[in-house]
N, C-alpha and C positions, 0 to 999 in steps of 0.2 A: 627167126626169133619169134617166141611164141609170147603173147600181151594178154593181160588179163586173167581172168580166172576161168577155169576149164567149167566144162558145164557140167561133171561129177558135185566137184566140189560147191558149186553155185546152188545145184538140185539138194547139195546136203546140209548145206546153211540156209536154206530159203525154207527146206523143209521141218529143220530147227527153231526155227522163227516162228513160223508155223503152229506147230505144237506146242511153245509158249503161250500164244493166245486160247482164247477162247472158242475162235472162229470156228464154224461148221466147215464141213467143204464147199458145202452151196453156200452159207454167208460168203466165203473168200470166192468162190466162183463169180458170184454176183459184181463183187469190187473189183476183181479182174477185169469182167465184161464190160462194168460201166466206165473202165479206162479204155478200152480199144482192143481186147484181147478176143482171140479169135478162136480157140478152142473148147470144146464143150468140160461141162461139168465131173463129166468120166475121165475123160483125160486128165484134169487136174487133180482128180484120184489118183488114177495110179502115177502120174509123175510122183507127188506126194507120199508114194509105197513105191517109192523107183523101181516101179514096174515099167513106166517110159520116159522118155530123155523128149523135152520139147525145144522148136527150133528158140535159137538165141533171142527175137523179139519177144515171143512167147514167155519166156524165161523170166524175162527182163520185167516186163508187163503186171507178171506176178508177186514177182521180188517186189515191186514197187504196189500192189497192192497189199502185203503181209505188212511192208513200211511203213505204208499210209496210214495204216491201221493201229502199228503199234505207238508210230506218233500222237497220235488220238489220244491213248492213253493218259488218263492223270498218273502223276508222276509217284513210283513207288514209296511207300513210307519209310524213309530212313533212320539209322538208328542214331543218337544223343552222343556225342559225346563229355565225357564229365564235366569241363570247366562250360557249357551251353548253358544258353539263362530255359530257365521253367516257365511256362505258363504260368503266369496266377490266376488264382481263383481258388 
């Protein structure tokens, strides 16, 4: 019985995330590294252009700092709806 999420689909949502942000590769390199990640900056290239598949902590590592980062975030601006009270002013 097979648990969890395969590491195609994991490289395809993480690389989703990803490309949402802002991030450079070497910004996101940097937040990976400063977590414990063991991979250099080319590699997280081309995993990023699934050109390589990294092992599962690796993965994991970086998924977690795409995360960290998007948690960071102030929180998008949402839209009103009709009966919501207006700012005065």
């Amino acid at each position: 019985m097979t648990t969890g999420m395969g590491e195609h689909e994991q490289q395809r949502r993480t690389c989703a995330a990803f490309r949402s942000t802002s991030l450079s590769t070497y910004e996101l390199w940097l937040r990976y590294f400063g977590l414990g990640g063991n991979v250099g900056e080319e590699e997280i290239d081309a995993y990023l252009y699934s050109s390589l598949l990294l092992p599962p902590f690796e993965r994991d590592i970086l998924a977690l700092a795409v995360n960290e980062y998007i948690a960071d975030l102030p929180p998008a601006p949402r839209a009103p709806y009709s009966g919501t009270e207006r700012p005065h002013g």
